[in-house]
N, C-alpha and C positions, 0 to 999 in steps of 0.2 A: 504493500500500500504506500508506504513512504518514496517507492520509485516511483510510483503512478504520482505523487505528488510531486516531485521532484522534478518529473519528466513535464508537466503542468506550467510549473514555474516557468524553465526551460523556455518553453514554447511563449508563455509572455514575455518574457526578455527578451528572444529574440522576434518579438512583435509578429509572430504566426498569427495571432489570432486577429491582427490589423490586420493584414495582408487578406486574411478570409474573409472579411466583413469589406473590405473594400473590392474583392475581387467579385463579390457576389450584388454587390451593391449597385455595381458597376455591368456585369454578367446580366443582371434584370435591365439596367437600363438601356445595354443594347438591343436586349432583344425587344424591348420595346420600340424603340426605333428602327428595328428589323423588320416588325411587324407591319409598320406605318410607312414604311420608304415602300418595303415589298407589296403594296395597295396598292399606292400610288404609282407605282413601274407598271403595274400589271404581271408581278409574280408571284406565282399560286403557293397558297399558305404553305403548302407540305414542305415549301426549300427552306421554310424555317425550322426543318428537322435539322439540318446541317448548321443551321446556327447553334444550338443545342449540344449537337455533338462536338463544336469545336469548345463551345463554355465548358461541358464537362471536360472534357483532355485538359483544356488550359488548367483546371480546377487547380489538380495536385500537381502541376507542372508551378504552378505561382505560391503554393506551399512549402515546395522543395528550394525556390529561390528565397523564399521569405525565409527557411531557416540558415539556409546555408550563409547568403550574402545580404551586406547591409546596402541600402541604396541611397546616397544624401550628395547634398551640392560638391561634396569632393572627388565624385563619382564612386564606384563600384568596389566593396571588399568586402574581404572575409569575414565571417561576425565571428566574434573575441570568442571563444569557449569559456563558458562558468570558471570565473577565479582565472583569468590568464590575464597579466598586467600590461598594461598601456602601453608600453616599453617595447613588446612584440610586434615584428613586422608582420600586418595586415595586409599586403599589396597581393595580385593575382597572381599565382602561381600558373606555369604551362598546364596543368594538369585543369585548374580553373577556366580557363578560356576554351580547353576544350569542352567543357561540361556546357558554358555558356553558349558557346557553338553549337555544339549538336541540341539543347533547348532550341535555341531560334532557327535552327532547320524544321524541327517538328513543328512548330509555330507557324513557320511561313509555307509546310506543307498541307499542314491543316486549313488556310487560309486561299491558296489556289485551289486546292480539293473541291472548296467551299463555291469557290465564284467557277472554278471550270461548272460543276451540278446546278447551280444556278442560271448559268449563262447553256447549259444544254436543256433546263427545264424549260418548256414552253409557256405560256399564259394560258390558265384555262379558257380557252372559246366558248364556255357557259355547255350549258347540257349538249349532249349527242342526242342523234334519233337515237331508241334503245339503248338510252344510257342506264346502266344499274342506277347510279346514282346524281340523280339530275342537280345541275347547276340552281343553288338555293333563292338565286334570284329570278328564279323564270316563272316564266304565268303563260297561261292562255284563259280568253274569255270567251267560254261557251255562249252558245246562241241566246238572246235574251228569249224570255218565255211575251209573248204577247196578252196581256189581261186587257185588250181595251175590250173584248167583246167584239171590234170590229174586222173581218178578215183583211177589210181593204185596207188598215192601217200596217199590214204586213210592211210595207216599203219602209215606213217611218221608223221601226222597230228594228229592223235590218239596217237603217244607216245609223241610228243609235250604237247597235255593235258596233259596226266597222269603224263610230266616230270612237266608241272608247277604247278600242283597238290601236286607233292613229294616234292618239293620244298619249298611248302608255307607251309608244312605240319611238317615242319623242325623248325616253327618258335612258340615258344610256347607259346604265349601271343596271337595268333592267334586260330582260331577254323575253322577247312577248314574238308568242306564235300569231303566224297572220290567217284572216279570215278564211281564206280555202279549207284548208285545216279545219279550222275549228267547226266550217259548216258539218262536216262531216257528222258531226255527233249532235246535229239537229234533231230532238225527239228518238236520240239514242237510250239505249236501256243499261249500257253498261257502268262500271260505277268507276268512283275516280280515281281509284288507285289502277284501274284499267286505263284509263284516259289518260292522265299521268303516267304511264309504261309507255304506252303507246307515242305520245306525244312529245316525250325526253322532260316534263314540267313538274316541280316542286310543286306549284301551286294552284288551283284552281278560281275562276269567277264566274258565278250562277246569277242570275237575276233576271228581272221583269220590268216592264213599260206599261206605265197606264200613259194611254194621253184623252186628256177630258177637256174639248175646248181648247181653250188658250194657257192651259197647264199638263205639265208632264209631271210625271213623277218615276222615279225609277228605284228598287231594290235592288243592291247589291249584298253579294256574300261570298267572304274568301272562304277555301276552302283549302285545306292540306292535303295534297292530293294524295299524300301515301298511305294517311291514315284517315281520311275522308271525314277529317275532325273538323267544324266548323268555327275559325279563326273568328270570324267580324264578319260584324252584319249592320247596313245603314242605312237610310230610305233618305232620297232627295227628291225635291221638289220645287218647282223654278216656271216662272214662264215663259212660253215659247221665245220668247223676244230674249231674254235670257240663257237659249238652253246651250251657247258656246261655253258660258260660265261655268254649269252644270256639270257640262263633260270636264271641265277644267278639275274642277274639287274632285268629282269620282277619281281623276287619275292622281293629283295628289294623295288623295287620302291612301289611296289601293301602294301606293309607292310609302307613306308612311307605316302603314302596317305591317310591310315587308322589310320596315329598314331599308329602302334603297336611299343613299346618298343622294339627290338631285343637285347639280352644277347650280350657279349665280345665273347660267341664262336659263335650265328647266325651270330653276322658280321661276325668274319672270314671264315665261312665256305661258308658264301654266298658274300665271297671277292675274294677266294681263288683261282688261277689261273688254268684252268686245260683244256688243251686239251685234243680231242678224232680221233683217226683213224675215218676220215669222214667214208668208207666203214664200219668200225665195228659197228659204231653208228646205219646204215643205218639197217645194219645185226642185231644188237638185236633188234632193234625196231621192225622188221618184225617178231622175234622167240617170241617176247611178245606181238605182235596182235594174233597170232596165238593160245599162251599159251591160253590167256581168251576165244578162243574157248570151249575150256575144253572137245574137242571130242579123243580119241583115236588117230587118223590121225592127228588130230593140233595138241596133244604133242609130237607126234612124229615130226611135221614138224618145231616145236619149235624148239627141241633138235638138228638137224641140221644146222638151223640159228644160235642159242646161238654156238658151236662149231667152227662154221665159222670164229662169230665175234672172237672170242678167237685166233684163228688161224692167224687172220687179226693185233690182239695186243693182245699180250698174258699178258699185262699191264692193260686189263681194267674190273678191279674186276667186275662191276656189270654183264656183259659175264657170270662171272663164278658162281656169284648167281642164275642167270638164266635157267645157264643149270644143275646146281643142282636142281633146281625148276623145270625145267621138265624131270628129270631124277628120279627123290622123288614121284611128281605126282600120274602119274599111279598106284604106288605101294599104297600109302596112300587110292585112292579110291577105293584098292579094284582090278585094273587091274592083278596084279602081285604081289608074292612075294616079299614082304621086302629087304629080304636080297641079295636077286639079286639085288638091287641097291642103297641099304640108305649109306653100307660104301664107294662106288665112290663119291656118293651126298656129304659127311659129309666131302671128302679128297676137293674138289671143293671150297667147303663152307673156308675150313680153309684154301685154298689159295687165296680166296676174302679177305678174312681177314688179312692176311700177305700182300698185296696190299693196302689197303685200314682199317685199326682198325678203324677208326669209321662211317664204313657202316651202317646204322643201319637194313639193309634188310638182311645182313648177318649176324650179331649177330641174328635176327630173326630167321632164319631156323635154324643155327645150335643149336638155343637153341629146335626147335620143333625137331630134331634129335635129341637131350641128354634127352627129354620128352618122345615120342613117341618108340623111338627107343634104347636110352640106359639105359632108365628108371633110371636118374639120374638127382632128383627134386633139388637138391638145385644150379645143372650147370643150368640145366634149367630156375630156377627161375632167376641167376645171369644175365642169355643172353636176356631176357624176357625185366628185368629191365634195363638193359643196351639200345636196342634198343627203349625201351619208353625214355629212356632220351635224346637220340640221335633223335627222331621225335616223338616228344609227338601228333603229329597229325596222326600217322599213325595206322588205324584202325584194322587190319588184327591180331595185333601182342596184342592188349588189350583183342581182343576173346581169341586167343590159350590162354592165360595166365590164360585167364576167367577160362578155363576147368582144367589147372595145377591145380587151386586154388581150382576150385570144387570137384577134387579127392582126395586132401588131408584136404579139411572140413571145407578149411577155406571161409565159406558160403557168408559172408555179403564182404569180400573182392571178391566173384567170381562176384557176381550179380554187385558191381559197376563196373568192367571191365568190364562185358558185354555191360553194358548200359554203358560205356563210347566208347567201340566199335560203338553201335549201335548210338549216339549220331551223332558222325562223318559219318555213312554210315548208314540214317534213312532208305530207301530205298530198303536196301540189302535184298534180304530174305533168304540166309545164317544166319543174323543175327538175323533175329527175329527168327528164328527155334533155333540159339542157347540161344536168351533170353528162348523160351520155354523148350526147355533142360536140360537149368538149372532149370527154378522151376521144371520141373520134377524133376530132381534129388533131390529138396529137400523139396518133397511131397507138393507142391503148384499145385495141379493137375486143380482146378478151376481156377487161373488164366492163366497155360499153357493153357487149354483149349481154352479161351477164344481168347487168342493172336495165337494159332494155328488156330482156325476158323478164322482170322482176316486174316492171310496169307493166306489159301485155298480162300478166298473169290479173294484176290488179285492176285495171283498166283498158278493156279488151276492144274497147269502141275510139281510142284515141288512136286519131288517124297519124300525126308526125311519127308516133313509131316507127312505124310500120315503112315509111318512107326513108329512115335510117336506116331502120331492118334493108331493105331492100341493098344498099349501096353496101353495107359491111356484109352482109354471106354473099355478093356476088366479089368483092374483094377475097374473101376467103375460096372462093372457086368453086362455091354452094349454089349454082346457078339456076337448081329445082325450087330451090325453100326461096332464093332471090326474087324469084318472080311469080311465086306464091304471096310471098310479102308486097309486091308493087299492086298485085290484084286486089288485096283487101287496102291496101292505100287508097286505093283508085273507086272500092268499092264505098270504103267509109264518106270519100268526097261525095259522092255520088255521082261518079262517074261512067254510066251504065256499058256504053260503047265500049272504055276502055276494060270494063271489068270484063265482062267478054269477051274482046280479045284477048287476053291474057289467059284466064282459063279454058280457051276453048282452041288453044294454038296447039298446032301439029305436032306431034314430039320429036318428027326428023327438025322442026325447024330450029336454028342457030338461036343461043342469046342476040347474037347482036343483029339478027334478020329481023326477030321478034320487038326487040327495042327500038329498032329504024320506023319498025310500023307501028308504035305507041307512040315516038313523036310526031311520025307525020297527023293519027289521030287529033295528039294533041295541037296540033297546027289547026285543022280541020278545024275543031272545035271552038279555038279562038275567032272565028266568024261570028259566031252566035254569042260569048261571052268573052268578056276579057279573061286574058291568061298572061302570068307574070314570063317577062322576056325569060328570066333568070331560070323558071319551072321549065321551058322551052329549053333553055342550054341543058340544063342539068339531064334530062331523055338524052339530048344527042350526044351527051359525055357517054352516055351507054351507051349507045349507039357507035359510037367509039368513030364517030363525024365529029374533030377538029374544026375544022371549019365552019361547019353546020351552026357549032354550041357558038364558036368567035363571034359569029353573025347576031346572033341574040344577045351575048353578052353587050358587043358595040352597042344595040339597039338600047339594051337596058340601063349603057351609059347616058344617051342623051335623054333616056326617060326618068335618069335618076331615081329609078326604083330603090327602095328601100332594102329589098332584100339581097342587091347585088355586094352589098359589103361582107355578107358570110359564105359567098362565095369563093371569097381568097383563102382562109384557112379551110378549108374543104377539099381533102385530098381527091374527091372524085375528080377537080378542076386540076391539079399538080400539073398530069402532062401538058398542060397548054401554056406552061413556063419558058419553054422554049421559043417559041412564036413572038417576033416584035409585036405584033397585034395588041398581045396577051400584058405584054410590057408597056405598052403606050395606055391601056385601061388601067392598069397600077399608076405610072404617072399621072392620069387626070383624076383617079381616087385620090391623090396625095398619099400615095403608100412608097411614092421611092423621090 
């Protein structure tokens, strides 16, 4: 007992027990500033394991120096052993420098250790599709329940989601699934820890719409999606004239309950006062039920609502996004020439934006107008990045950007916007045809495959599959199943002539006899309705007519089609690299 006492003493004199009170004192207060640097970088908590592990090592490593040597303004020496007189040389011995030495090697190997595992750990990207363990900030908000009694108020109820959808989407500390998705589970029966699996989300939002008159009211309710526990529940209520407000507090509020941080500009933008024309609100929200129709009749029936609203407040930019959105539409897929209507869309677009700079739906399109249509990458890219910064949660605008990035090469940045699209809107199968897209584009044809059979399994009526289908197994030398695939392409359009020919071709006859007579078809056909130049090249690349496809591409330069810009990274196009032709339509895209 006396040596345990002895040995006690010891350790206070030579100030051990300082050294441990300061080394710990100090040990907490890194790692608290560990914690708060590694937020703010965007690295994920777990690399604070290695902080951890270098505090413990260092522990008994700053114990062993605290008994051995003393540390003061005269620098570094030996501490006096109990009872040894002042008289004794103290200075470092070779033996001491090297003990010193090899301490501050283990120190400064613990210390690269620490920053190489940090600097290789990635940033969590918030949940995965079929993440075990979904990112704790993420939400999706199920379809609100409609209690007005009235069926025809379905529109009002539908842009109510979509608005508190855009709204949480605004918030970038948050991770919010986009509407496609969520419809899915419209009058679903399944429960939310299903929902939650499914959808990669921590958390869920349930609620309802009355609207009575010139008042709404809405319930909301978070839910924990894993354990389907009911967090918060709140009922609001505001007048129509009012109801920007409305959605404003739901998304706050929904963001305070989750703890998400909101920036100095989410507060203000979701502080920010702003009335709307009850009538115009009513009005767009009917021209954008109609828009996600996405039939010929509904954009048309759009484009008269969005007009109206404008008509009603000629003050309320989103109107004017809108009806540029379905005045662009038509033309983009293909209904109509381009330029019959991209320079009204683009004039529309820039006066959303003199209303309202930081829309981020209108930096959106007008940047797909300076891509698609004025073929000028670097406005584009600036309008891209502007409305991601302005709603980092909105999915629509990380795709287009995907394909910006994929045509001019820059590869490893397309696929993470994709997948950062698709992340937000697992569900979409717009999106997973353009994750397949893209590895086509950049000869990943076994994994396209693979996530293209994933989508035909899920949605067997979606016709662009089937027309990738088509070009990757006739690439692979699957020349049966390739034009199996073109026929139900052909079929889904509703292309009756060509779906027949195609199934009812002679089996002596060639692929590429068989394709020569699909585009002449296709030529034929274009008498009666328009047909995109680019759809035209694309047959006579099968057709494996050079010249044929040149003819149409030219054409669909000076038509400025839309879709001629995903033409260049599309390896069905590659052979016509060679051809000055081919290189003079790169020069007036601005591609070289």
């Amino acid at each position: 007992m006396n040596k345990l006492y002895q040995f006690v003493i010891e350790l206070r004199r030579r100030r051990v027990f300082r050294v441990a009170g300061i080394y710990l004192v100090g040990a907490w207060v890194t790692l608290q500033v560990a914690a708060l640097g590694f937020q703010s970088l965007d690295i994920p908590d777990r690399a604070l394991v290695g902080v951890w592990i270098a505090a413990s090592i260092g522990f008994p490593l700053a114990l062993f120096l605290g008994w051995k040597y003393e540390f003061s303004t005269q620098g570094i020496t030996r501490t006096r052993p109990s009872g040894e007189e002042n008289t004794d040389d103290l200075a470092l011995r070779k033996a001491d420098y090297w003990i010193l030495a090899a301490l501050a090697t283990v120190a400064l190997t613990v210390g690269v250790r620490l920053a190489v595992n940090i600097s290789e750990t990635e940033p969590d990207p918030g949940f995965e599709l079929g993440a075990a363990t979904p990112y704790p900030n993420s939400i999706a908000v199920l379809p609100l329940d409609n209690l007005t009694g009235d069926p025809e108020q379905a529109y009002f109820v539908a842009g109510m989601h979509e608005a508190l959808i855009a709204n949480l989407a605004r918030i970038s500390g948050l991770k919010v699934i986009s509407r496609t998705s969520t419809l899915q589970y419209q009058d679903s029966k399944r429960t939310a820890p299903q929902i939650g699996t499914e959808l990669g989300v921590a958390n869920l939002i349930e609620g309802s719409v009355i609207r009575d008159g010139d008042r709404v009211q809405v319930t909301i309710q978070l839910i924990d999606a894993a354990t389907d526990e009911h967090i918060w529940a709140e009922n609001y209520e505001q007048k129509l004239t009012n109801v920007l407000h409305l959605q404003n507090n739901i998304a706050r509020a929904i963001a305070g309950q989750i703890k998400v941080q909101l920036t100095p500009y989410e507060k203000n933008s979701l502080t920010a006062e702003k009335n709307v024309d009850p009538e115009a609100y009513e009005l767009y929200l009917k021209g954008r039920f109609h828009w996600y129709k996405f039939t010929e009749a509904n954009l048309k029936l759009a484009l008269e609502y969005f007009e109206l609203a404008i008509d009603k407040d000629p003050d309320y930019a989103l109107a004017y996004v809108g009806f540029a959105d379905a005045l662009a539409t038509p033309a983009h897929v293909g209904m109509m020439p381009t330029t019959q209507v991209f320079p009204a869309a683009s004039q529309f677009v820039q006066r959303a934006l003199e209303l309202d700079p930081e829309l981020a739906e209108a930096h959106d399109l007008r940047a797909r107008i300076h891509f698609v249509f004025d073929w000028d990458w670097d406005a584009a890219e600036r309008g891209f990045r502007r409305s991601i910064s302005l709603k980092p949660g909105y999915p629509d605008v990380h795709i287009v950007y995907s394909q910006l990035l994929g045509i001019v090469n820059r590869w490893d940045e397309s696929l993470e916007e994709v997948r950062a699209g698709l992340d937000l809107d697992p569900l979409n199968p717009w999106y997973r045809y353009e994750l397949a897209l893209r590895l086509v584009w950049f000869d990943r044809y076994d994994e396209a495959l693979e996530t293209m059979n994933e989508l035909v399994a899920s949605q067997p009526d979606f016709y662009p599959v089937y027309g990738l289908l088509w070009w990757v197994l006739h690439e692979q030398n699957r020349d049966d199943e390739a034009i199996s695939a073109a026929g139900e392409y052909f079929r889904l359009l509703g292309e009756v002539q060509l779906t027949s020919m195609l199934s009812s071709a002679d089996a002596d006859t060639s692929y590429i006899d068989l394709m020569r007579q699909v585009a002449q078809g296709l030529e034929t056909d274009s008498v009666r309705r328009y047909v995109s130049n680019v759809d035209k090249a694309r047959v006579w690349m099968h057709a494996e007519d050079s010249d044929r496809a040149l003819d149409f591409l030219e054409e669909a330069v000076a038509m400025r089609e839309s879709h001629l810009v995903y033409a260049i990274p599309d390896p069905l196009f590659r052979p016509l690299s060679q051809y000055d032709r081919y290189q003079d339509i790169l020069r007036q895209l601005n591609l070289q």
